[in-house]
KOLDORO-488124 format. One record per residue (C-alpha): residue in one letter; x, y negated, z negated. Coordinates in steps of 0.25 Angstrom, whole numbers, padded with zeros to 4 digits, always signed. Layout:
N
aXYZ...
//
This chain:
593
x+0171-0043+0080x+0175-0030+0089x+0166-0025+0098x+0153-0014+0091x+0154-0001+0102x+0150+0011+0090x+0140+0009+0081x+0137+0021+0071x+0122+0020+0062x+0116+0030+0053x+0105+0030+0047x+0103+0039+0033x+0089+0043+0034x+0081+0052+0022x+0086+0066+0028x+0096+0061+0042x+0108+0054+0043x+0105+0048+0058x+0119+0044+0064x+0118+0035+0078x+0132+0032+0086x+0132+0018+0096x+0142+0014+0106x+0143+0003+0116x+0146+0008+0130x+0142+0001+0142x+0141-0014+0134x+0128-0007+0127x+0126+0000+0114x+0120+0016+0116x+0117+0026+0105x+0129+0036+0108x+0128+0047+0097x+0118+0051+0085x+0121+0060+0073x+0113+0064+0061x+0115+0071+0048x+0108+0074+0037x+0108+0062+0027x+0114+0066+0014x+0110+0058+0001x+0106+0069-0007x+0114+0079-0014x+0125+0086-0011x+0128+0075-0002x+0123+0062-0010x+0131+0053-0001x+0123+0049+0012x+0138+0045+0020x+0139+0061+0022x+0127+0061+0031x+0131+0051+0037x+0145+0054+0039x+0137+0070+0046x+0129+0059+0055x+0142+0050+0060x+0149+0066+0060x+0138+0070+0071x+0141+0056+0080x+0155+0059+0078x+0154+0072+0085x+0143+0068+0096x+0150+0055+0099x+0166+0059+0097x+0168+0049+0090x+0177+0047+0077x+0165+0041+0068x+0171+0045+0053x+0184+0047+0047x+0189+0058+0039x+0182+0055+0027x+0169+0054+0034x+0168+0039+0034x+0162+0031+0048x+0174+0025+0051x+0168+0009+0055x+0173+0001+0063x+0180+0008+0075x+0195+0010+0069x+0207+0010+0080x+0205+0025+0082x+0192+0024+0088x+0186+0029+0077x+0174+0026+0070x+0161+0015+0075x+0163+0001+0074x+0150+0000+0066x+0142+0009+0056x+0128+0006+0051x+0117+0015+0045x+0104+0014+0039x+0097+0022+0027x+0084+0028+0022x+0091+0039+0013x+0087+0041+0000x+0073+0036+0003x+0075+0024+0008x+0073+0011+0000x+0060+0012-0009x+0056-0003-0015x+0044-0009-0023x+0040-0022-0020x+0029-0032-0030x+0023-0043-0026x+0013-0054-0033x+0001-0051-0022x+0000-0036-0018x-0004-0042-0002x+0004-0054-0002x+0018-0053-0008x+0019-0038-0011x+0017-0036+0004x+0027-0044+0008x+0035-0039-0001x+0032-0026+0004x+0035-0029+0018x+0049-0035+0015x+0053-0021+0008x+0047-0012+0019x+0053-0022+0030x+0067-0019+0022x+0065-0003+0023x+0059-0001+0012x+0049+0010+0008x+0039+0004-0003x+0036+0010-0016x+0026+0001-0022x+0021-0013-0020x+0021-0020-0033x+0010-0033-0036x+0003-0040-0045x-0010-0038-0039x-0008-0024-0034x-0021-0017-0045x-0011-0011-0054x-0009-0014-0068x+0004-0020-0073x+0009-0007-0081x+0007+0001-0067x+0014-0007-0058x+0027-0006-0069x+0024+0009-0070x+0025+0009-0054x+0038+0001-0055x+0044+0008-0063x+0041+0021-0057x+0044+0018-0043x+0059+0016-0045x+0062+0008-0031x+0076+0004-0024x+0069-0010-0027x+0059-0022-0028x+0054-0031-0021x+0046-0043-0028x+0040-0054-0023x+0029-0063-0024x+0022-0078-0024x+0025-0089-0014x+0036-0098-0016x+0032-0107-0027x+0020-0097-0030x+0017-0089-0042x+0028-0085-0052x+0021-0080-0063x+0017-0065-0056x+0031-0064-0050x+0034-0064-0065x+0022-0054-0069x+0031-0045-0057x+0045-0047-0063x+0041-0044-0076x+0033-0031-0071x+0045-0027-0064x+0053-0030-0078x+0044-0022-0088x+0045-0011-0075x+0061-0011-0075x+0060-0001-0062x+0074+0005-0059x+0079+0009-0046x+0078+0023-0038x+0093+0023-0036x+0104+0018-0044x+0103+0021-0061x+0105+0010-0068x+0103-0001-0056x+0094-0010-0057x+0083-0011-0047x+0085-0022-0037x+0072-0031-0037x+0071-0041-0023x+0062-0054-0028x+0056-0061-0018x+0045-0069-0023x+0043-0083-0027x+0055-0091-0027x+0050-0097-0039x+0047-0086-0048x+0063-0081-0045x+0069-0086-0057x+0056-0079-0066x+0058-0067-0059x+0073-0067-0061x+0071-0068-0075x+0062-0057-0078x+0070-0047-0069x+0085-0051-0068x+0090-0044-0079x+0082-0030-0074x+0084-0029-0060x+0093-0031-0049x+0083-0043-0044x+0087-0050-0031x+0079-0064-0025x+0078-0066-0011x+0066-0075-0003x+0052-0074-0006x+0045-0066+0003x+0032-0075+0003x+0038-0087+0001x+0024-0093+0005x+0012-0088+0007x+0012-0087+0022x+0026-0084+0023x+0032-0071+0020x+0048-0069+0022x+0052-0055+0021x+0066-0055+0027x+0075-0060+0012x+0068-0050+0004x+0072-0038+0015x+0086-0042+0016x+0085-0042+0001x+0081-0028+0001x+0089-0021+0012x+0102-0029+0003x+0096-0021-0011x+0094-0008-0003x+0110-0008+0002x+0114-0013-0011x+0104-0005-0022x+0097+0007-0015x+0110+0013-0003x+0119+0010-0014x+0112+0020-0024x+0111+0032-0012x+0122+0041-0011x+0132+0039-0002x+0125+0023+0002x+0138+0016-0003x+0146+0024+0005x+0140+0020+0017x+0137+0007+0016x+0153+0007+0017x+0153+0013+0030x+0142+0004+0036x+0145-0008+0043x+0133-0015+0037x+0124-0010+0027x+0115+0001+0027x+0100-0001+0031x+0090+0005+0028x+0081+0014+0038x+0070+0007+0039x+0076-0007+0040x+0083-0004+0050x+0074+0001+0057x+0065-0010+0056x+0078-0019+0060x+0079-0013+0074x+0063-0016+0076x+0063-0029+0073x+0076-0031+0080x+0068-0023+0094x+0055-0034+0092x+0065-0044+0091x+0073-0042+0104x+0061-0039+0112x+0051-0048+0105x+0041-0037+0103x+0032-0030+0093x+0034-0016+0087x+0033-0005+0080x+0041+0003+0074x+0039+0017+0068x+0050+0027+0060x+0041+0040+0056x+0050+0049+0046x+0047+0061+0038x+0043+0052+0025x+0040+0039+0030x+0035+0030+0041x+0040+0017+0045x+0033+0006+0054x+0042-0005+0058x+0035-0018+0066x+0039-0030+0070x+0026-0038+0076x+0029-0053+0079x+0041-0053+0073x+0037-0049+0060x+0042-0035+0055x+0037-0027+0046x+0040-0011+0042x+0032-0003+0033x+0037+0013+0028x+0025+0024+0024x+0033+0030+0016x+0022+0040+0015x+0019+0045+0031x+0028+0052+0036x+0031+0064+0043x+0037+0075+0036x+0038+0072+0019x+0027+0064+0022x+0017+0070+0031x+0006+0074+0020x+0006+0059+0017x+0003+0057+0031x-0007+0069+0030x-0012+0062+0017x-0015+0047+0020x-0021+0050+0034x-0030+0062+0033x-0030+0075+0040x-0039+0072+0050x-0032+0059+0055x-0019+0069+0058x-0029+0081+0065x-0035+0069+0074x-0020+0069+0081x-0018+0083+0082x-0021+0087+0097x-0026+0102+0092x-0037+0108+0082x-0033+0112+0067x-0035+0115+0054x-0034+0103+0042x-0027+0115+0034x-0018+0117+0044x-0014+0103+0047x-0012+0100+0031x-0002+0113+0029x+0007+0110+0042x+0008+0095+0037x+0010+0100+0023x+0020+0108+0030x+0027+0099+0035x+0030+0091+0023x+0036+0101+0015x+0045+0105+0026x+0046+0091+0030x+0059+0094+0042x+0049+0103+0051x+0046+0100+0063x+0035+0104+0073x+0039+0119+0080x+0025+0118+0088x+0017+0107+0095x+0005+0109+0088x+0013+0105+0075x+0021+0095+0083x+0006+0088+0086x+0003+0090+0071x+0014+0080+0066x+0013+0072+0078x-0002+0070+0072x+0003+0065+0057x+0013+0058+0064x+0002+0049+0071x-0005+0046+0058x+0010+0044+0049x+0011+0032+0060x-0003+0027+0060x-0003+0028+0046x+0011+0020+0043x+0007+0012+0055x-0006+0006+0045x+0003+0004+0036x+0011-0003+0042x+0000-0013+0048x-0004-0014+0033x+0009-0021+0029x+0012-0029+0042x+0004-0038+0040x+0004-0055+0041x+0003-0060+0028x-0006-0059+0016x-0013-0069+0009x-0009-0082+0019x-0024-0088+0023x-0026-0089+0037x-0038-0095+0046x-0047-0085+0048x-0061-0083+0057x-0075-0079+0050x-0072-0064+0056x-0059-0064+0048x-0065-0070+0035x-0075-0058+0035x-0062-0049+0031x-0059-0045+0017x-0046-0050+0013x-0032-0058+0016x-0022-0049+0022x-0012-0054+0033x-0016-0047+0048x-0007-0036+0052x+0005-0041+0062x+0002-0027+0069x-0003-0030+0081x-0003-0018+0091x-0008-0026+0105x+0005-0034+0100x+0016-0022+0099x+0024-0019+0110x+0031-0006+0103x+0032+0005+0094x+0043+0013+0091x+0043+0026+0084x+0053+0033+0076x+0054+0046+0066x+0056+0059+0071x+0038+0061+0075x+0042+0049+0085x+0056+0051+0090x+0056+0066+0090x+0043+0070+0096x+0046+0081+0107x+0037+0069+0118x+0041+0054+0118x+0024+0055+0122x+0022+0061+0109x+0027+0050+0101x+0021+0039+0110x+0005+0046+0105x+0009+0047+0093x+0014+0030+0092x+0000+0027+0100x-0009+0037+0092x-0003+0031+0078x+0001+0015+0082x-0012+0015+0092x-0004+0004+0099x-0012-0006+0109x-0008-0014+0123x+0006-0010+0126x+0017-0006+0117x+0031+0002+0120x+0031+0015+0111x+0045+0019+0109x+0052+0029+0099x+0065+0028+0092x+0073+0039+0100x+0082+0046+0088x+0079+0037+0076x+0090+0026+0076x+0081+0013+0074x+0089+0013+0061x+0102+0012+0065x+0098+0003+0075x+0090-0007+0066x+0103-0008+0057x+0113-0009+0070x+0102-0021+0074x+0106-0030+0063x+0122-0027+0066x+0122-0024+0081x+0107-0029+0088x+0114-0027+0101x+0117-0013+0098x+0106-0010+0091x+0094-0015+0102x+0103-0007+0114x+0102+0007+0106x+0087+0003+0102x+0084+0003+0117x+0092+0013+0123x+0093+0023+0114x+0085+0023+0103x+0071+0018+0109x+0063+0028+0116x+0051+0020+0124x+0039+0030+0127x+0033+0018+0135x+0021+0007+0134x+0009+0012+0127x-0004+0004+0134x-0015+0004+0125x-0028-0003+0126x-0036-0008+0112x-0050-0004+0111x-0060+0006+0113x-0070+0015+0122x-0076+0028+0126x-0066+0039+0130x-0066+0037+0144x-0070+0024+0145x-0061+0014+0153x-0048+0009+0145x-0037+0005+0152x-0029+0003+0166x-0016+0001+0167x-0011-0004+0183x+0005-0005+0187x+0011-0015+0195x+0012-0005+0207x-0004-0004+0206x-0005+0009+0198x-0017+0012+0190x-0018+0018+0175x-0031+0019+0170x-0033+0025+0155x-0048+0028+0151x-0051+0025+0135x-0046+0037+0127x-0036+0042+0136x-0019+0041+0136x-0012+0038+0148x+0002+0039+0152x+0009+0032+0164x+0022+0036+0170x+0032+0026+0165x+0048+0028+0162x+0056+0022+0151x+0060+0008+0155x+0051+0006+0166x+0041-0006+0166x+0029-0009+0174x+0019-0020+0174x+0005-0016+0171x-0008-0023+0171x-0017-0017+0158x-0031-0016+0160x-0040-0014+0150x-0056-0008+0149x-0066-0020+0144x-0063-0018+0129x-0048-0014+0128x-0037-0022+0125x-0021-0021+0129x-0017-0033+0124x-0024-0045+0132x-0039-0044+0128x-0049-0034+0129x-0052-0030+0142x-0040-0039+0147x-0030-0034+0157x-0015-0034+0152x-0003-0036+0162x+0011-0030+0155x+0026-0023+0158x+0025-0009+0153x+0036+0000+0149x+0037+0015+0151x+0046+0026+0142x+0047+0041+0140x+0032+0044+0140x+0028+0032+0149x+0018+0022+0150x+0004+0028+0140x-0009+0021+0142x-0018+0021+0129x-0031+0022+0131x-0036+0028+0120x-0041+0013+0114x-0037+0008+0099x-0038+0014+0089x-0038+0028+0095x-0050+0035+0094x-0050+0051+0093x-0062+0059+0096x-0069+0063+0083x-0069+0077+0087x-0058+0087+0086x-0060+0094+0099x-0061+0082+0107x-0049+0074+0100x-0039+0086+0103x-0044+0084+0116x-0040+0070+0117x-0025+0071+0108x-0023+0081+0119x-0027+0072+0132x-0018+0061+0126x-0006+0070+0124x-0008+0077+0138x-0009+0060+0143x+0005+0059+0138x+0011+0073+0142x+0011+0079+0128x+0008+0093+0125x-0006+0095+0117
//
């Protein structure tokens, strides 16, 4: 096989088409040139390989290289000229991205591992379909039939379990007879993954009215779930089914030199493949104007969840909405007016490609920012969960709890970084701005690398990962991550001004941090230190409460921030003396207030 020295990726997003150019020089892989164009799936376009063809266009011109030959086409691989790239790949969430409905037997048992699978796959979720779920039978086929997805997911029972509601489900889905949102005349592609048992009975029911594919069960017994078949199964239907339906997808799938993938699977590819390679635990963030995305991977296991309903433009009055007025005044560093607040928010929705002209509305969306996070951030921890319905040992305190729900797999003392993403994070006008606003949202504790995603091209990255993992971790770590630095935090809680935290170098230097105040140390990207973390009686960084803590820190952009305002944050009830406090932390960390 020749040698890979350019790679071209693309990624069709909902309004941008992001082109990104990388070449081996010097025996390693470095982003070279990037390029963007509107993405164009709508009329008078209706083919989505023009904005791509604008965005390879750009790279051309930055880059002088030939990319496309005369009829617009990316020439792949490199002909004898010289001209083209040696490979093409690109990602999608044009065209809203790929919307399923999933059903299960048991609402907390098999409908949410159903769930996880299609969010794991990119997927935004429409409706969870199950047999216990309260409504009545003629309202779940009313639902079905409205919702119109790209597909279903079923699933249900153990292997060797129950048959009989797997059958209830299939006929449901029968007298329902839901057609797909793209595609007249197509049948909708339904994914069964259930009992193993109950195929055959299922098969019979639905063969005939849907395009019904069977891969693994994804609880094949009750302590076991088994996710990764059903997701293949689903990223295979999306590239056949749903890109083949949007304008212009056939096209391109000819130019690729794999298959396209969608955004957010790609983006939880290069996450995964970052624990992996430096057996950590992270989070990962992508904030847009509609949706929120949080991407972990927390011993291995990894899980994404989309609010497809927080975001930051279309979306901010559903931020507005779910959180409550005061919740987003509490992060506003100056005085105002509810009625003020609701019309600038209400003003950015309908004119959702604004951006701040002052600092004061700068501050504003940076507030709603904060509770989009924290809110997809709960969200998030509500799904990631171990599983449900497996009996475990438990103590007396435990048995005093109400009901059977698996423990969430986020453990904050346990991560070791957050990456953001999203135009909030990677575009704030301070690298110190988007570290508060990942601290003030994820409250995380002990030590963890903050980091943001420089131009947006974890995407491109993720899908290069599964072609290229050489290529794909070199450009994550030189030119795509952005380390603000280690962020120390202490759990627990005190008195403002009360004793919280010393943090002592290995060259003897002393930084201590009373409870309720931000600290930050002068520390470059790259450079690393051994610290010895001493916490007050009470606080914890990761070895007990009151325990001291020896570790290697890192540095970045911002430096080294020492958290001492205890967890969960607690802001001062009244207005006057909590602007007083947003305004110390921001001077902490050099921002303007």
């Amino acid at each position: 096989m020749t040698e890979i020295t350019t790679i071209l990726a693309t990624d069709c997003g909902s309004t941008t088409t992001k082109a990104i150019l990388i070449e081996k020089r010097d025996g390693e892989y470095r982003l070279t040139t990037r390029g963007e164009a509107p993405t164009t799936v709508e009329a008078p376009f209706d083919d989505v390989t023009v904005g791509v063809a604008n965005a390879a266009r750009e790279v051309e011109e930055l880059s002088g290289r030939s990319i496309l030959d005369e009829n617009g086409k990316i020439i792949t691989p490199t002909n004898a000229a010289g001209k083209g790239v040696d490979l093409y790949l690109s990602t999608s969430s044009a065209g809203g991205g790929l919307q399923m409905t999933v059903a299960g037997v048991v609402k907390a048992m098999s409908a949410e591992s159903a769930e996880r699978a299609a969010l794991g796959a990119g997927a935004i979720i429409m409706d969870v379909i199950a047999v216990d779920d309260g409504r009545k039978d003629y309202q779940k086929i009313e639902r079905i039939r409205a919702l119109r997805p790209d597909m279903i997911l079923m699933s249900g029972g153990t292997d060797g379990g129950t048959v009989t509601h797997l059958v209830d489900l299939a006929e449901m889905l029968r007298s329902a007879d839901p057609k797909p949102r793209l595609g007249i005349g197509l049948k909708l592609p339904v994914i069964y993954a259930g009992n193993i048992e109950a195929r055959s009975a299922v098969r019979e029911i639905l063969g005939d009215f849907v395009d019904m594919r069977e891969t693994d069960n994804l609880r094949p017994a009750m302590d076991r779930e088994n996710l990764g078949p059903a997701r293949e199964a689903i990223h295979e239907l999306f590239l056949e089914h749903v890109m083949q339906q949007a304008p212009g997808y056939a096209k391109l799938m000819t130019w690729t030199s794999d298959g396209i993938m969608s955004t957010p699977n790609a983006v939880g590819k290069i996450m995964v493949a970052i624990a992996e390679q430096r057996k950590i635990d992270v989070l990962g963030v992508d904030i847009g104007g509609a949706t929120t995305d949080v991407f972990s991977v927390f011993g291995g296991t990894y899980n994404r969840t989309v609010s497809a309903n927080l975001g930051m433009s279309y979306s901010i009055c559903n931020v507005l909405t779910e959180t409550g007025l005061p919740n987003i005044a509490r992060w506003i560093p100056f005085q105002t007016d509810d009625a003020s607040l609701r019309n600038q928010l209400r003003n950015k929705m309908i004119r959702p490609t604004t951006i701040p002209q002052a600092l004061k509305d700068l501050q504003l969306e940076q507030a709603v920012a904060r509770e989009a996070l924290r809110l997809a951030f709960d969200h998030h921890k509500s799904l990631a969960r171990g599983l449900k319905g497996v009996k475990q040992r438990r103590s007396v305190s435990d048995a005093v709890s109400q009901g059977d729900t698996g423990a969430s797999l986020v453990d904050l003392m346990a991560l070791d970084m957050i990456v953001g993403s999203g135009g909030v994070l990677s575009h704030a006008p301070l690298r110190g701005q988007s570290a508060l606003m990942m601290m003030d949202a994820y409250q995380p504790e002990g030590i963890t690398m903050l980091a943001v995603d420089s131009i947006f091209m974890m995407p491109q990255l993720g899908v290069l990962s599964t072609i290229l993992p050489e290529a794909a971790t070199q450009v994550f770590e030189r030119d795509c991550l952005i380390k603000l630095g280690d962020c120390i935090a202490p759990a627990g809680t005190a008195k403002d001004g009360d004793p919280c935290v010393t943090v002592t170098t290995a060259a003897g230097e002393t930084h201590t941090a009373s409870f309720g105040q931000l600290k930050l140390v002068a520390m470059s990207p790259g450079e690393t230190g051994k610290v010895t973390i001493t916490p007050a009686k009470g606080f914890d960084v990761g070895a007990g409460k009151g325990k001291a803590r020896s570790a290697t820190v890192e540095g970045g952009v911002v430096g080294l921030i020492i958290d001492a305002r205890g967890r969960p944050i607690a802001l001062p009830a009244q207005a006057e003396a909590r602007t007083a406090k947003l305004i110390e932390w921001l001077g902490a960390l050099g921002l303007p207030a």
